[in-house]
N, CA, C and O of each residue as an XYZ file, in Angstrom:
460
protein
N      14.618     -9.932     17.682
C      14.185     -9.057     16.600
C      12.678     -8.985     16.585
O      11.960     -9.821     17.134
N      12.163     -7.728     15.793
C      10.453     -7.919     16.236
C      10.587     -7.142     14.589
O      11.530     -6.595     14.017
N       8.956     -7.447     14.140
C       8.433     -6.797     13.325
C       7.186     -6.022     13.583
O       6.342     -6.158     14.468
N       7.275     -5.187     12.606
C       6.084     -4.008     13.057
C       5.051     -4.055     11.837
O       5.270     -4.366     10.667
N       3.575     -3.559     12.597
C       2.758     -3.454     11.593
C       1.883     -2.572     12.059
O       1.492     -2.640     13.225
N       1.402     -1.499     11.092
C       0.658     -0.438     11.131
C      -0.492     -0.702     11.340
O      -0.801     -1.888     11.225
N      -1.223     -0.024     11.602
C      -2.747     -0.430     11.136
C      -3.417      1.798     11.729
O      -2.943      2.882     12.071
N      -4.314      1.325     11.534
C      -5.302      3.223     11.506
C      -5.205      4.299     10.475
O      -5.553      5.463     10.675
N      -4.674      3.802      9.274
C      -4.504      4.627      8.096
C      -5.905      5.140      7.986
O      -6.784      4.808      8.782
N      -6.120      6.061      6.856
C      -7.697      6.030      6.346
C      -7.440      7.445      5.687
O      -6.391      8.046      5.453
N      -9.272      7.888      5.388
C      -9.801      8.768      4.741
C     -10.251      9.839      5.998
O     -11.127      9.516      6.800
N      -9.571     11.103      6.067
C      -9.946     12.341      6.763
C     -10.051     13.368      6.380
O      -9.236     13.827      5.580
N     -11.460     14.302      6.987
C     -11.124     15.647      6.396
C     -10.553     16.212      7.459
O     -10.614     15.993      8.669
N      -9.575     17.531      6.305
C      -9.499     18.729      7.462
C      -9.794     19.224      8.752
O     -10.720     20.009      8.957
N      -8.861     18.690      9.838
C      -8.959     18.916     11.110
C      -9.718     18.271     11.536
O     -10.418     18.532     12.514
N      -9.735     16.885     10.610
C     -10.137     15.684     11.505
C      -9.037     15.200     12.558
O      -8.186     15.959     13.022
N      -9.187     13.495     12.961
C      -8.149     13.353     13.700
C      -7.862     11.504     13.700
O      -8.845     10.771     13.584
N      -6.937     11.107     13.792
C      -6.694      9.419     13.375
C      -5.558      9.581     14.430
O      -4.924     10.530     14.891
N      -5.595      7.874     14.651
C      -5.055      7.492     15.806
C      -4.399      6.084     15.106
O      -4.939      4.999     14.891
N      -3.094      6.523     14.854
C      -2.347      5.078     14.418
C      -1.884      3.577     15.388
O      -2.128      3.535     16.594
N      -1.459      2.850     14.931
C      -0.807      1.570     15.949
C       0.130      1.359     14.954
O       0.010      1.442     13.732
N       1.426      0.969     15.900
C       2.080      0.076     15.527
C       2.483     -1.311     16.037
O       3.075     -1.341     17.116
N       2.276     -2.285     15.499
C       2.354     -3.118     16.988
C       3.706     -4.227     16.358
O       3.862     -4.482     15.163
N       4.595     -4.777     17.520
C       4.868     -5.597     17.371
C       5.047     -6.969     17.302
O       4.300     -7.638     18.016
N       5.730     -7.458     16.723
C       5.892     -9.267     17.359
C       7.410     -9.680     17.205
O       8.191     -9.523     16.266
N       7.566    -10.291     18.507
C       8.889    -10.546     18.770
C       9.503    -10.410     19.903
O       8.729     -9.976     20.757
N      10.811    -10.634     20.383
C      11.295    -10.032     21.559
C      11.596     -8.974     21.873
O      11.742     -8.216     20.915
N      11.860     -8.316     23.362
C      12.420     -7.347     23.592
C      12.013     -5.681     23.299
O      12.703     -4.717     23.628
N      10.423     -5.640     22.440
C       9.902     -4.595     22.279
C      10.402     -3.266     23.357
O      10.134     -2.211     22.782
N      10.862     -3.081     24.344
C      10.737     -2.209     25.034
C      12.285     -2.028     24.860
O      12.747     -1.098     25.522
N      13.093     -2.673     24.166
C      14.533     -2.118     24.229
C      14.107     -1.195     22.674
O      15.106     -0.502     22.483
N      13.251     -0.950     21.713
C      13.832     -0.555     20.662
C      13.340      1.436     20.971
O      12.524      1.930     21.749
N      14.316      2.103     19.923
C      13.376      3.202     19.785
C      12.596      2.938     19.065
O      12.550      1.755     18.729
N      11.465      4.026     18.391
C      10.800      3.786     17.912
C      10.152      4.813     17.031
O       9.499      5.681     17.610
N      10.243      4.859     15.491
C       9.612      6.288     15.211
C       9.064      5.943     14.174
O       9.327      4.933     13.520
N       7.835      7.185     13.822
C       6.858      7.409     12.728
C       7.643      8.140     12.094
O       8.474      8.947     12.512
N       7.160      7.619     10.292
C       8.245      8.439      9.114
C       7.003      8.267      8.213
O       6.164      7.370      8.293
N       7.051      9.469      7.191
C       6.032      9.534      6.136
C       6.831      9.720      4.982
O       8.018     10.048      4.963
N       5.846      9.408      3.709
C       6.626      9.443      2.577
C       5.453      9.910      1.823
O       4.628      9.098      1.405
N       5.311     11.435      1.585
C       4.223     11.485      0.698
C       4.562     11.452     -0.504
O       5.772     11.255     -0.612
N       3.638     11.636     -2.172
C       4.267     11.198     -3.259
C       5.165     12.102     -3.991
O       4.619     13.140     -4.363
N       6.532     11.953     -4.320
C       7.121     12.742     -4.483
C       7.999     13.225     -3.975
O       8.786     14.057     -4.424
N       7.939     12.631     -2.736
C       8.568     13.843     -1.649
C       9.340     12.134     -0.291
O       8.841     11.116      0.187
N      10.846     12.881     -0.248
C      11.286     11.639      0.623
C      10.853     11.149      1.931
O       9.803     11.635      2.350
N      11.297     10.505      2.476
C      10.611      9.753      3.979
C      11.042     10.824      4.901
O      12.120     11.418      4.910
N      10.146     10.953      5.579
C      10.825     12.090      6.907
C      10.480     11.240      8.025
O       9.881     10.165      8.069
N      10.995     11.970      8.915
C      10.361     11.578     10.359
C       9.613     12.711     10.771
O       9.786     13.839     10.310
N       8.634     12.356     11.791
C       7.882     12.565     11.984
C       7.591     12.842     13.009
O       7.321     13.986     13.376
N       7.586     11.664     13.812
C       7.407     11.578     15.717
C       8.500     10.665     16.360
O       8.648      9.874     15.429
N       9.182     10.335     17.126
C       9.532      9.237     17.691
C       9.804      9.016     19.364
O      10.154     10.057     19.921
N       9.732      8.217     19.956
C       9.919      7.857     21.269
C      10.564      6.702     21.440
O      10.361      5.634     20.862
N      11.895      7.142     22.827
C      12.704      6.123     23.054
C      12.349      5.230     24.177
O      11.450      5.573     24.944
N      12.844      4.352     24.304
C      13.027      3.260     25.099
C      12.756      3.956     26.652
O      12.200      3.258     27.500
N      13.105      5.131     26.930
C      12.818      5.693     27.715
C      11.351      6.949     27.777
O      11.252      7.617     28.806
N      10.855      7.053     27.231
C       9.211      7.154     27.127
C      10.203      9.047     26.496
O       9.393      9.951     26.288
N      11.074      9.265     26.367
C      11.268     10.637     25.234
C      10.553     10.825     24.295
O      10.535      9.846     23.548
N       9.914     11.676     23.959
C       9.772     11.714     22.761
C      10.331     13.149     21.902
O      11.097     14.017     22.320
N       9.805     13.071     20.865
C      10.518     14.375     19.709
C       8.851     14.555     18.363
O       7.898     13.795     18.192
N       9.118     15.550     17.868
C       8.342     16.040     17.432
C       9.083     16.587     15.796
O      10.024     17.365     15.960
N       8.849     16.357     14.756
C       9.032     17.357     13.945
C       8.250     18.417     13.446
O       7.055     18.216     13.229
N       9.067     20.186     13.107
C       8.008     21.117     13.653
C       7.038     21.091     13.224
O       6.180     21.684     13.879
N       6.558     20.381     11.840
C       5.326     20.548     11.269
C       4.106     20.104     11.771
O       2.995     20.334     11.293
N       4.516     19.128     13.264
C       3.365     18.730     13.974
C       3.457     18.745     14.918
O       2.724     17.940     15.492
N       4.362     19.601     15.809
C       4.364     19.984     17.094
C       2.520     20.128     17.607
O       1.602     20.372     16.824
N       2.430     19.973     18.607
C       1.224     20.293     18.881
C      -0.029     19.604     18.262
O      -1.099     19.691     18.865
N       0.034     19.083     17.362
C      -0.711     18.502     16.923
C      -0.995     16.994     16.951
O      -2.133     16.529     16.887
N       0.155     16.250     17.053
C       0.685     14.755     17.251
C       0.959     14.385     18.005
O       1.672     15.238     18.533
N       0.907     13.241     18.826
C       1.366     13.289     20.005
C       1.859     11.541     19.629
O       1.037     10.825     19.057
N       2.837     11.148     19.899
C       3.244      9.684     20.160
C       3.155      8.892     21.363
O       3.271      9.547     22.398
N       3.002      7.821     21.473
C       2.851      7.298     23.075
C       3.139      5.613     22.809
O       2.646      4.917     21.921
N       4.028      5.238     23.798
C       4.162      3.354     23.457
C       3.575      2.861     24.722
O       3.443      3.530     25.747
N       3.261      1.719     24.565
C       2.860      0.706     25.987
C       3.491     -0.630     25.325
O       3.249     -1.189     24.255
N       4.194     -0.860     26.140
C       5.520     -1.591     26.241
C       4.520     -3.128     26.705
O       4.962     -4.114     26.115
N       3.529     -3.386     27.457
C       3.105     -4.195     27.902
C       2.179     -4.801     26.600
O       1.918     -5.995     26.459
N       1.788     -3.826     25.780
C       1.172     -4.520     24.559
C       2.310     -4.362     23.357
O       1.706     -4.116     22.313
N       3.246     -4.398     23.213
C       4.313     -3.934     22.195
C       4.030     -2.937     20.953
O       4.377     -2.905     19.772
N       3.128     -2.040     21.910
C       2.401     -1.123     20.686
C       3.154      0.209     21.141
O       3.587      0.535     22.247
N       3.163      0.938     19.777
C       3.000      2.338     20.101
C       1.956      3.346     18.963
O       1.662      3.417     17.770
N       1.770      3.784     19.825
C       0.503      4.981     18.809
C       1.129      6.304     18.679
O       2.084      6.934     19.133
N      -0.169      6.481     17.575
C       0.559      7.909     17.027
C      -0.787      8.661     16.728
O      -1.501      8.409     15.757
N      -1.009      9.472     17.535
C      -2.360     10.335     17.674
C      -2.335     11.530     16.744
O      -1.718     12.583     16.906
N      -2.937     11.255     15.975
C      -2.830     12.845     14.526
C      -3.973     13.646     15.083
O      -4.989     13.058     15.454
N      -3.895     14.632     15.143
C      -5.324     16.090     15.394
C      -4.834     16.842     14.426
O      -3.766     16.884     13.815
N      -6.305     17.705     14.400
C      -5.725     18.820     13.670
C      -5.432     18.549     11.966
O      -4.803     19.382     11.314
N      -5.865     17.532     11.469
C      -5.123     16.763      9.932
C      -5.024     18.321      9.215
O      -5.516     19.396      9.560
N      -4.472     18.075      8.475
C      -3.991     19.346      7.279
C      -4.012     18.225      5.435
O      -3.434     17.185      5.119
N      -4.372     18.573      5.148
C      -4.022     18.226      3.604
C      -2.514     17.677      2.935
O      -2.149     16.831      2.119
N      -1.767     18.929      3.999
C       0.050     18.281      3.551
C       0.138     16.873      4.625
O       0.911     15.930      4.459
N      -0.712     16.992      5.580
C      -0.117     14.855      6.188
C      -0.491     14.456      5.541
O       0.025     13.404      5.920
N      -1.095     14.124      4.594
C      -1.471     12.956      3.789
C       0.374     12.222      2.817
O       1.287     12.740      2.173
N       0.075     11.064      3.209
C       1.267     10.264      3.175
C       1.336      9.137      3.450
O       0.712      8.676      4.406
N       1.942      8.573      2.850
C       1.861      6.667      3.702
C       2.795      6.877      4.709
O       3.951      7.251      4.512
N       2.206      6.594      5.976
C       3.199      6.390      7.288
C       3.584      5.142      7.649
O       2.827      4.173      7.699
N       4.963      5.138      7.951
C       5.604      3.840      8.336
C       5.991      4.219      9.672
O       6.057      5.396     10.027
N       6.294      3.057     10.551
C       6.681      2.815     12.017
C       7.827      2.252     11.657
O       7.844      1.474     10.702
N       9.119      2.598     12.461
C      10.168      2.351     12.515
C      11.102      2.218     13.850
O      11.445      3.109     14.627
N      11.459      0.559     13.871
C      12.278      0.129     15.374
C      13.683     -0.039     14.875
O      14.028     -0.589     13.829
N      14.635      0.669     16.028
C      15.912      0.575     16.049
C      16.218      0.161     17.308
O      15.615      0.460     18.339
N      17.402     -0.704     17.164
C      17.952     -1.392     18.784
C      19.285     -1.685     17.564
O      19.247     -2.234     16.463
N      20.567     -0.964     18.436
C      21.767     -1.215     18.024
C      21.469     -1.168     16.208
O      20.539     -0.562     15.676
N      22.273     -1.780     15.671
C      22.521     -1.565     14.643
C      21.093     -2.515     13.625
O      21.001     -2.680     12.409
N      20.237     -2.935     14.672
C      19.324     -3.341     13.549
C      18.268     -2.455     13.910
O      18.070     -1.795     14.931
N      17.438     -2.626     12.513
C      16.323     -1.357     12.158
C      15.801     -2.175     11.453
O      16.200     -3.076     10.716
N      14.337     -1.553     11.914
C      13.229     -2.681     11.080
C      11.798     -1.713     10.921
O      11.213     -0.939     11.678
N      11.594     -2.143      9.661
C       9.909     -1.262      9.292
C       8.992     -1.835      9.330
O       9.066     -3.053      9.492
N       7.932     -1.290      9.215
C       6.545     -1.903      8.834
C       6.013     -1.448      7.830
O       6.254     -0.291      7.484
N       5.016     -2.393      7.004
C       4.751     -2.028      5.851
C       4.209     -0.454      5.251
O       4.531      0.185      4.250
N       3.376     -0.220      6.213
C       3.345      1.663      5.795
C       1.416      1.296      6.101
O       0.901      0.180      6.044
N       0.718      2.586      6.406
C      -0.579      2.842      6.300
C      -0.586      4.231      5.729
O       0.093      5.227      5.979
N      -1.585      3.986      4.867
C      -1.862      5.315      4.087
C      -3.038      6.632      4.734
O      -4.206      6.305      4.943
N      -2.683      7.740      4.938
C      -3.782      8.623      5.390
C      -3.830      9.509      4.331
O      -3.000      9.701      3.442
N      -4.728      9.940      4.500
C      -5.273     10.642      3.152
C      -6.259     11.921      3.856
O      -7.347     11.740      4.403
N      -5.535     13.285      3.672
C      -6.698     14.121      4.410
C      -7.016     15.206      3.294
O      -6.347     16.007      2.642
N      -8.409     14.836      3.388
C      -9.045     15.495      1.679
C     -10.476     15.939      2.498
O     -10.891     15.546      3.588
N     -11.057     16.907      1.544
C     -12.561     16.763      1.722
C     -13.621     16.789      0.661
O     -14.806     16.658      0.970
């Protein structure tokens, strides 16, 4: 089992750009999928980005093009490259690992894109 922890939240303006981590600790990092989910206030957790065990990834449309996800399995990290910020990402983002029937979060980093 591994746990995850965010870190690259922050303060951006408009069509700035932030570069998240998630990293783990534990075994087996490279068996889990792995996806970014936001929860802005008000509004439920979505997903966001995610990439599998096999370097796939997926996009939801609101950030096609703009986001890009990427893991390195050798540091048990995966990132999550924001461009382009808009005012509606602002949200606490969580990283999320699945392998079989267990699923595990990390505490959440907050981005905030204001000016």
């Amino acid at each position: 089992q591994v746990q995850l922890v965010e870190s690259g939240g922050g303060l951006v303006q408009p069509g700035g750009s932030l570069r998240l981590s998630c990293a783990a600790s534990g075994r087996s990092f490279s068996l889990y999928n792995i996806g970014w989910y936001r929860q802005a206030p008000g509004k439920q957790r979505e997903l966001v980005a995610s990439v599998t065990t096999f370097g796939r990834t997926n996009y939801a449309d609101p950030v096609k093009g703009r986001f890009t996800i990427s893991r390195d399995n050798a540091k048990s990290t995966v990132y999550h490259q924001m461009n382009n910020l808009k005012p509606e990402d602002t949200a606490v983002y969580y990283c999320n690992g699945v392998l079989g029937a267990y699923t595990t979060w990390g505490q959440g980093t907050q981005v905030t894109v204001s000016s």
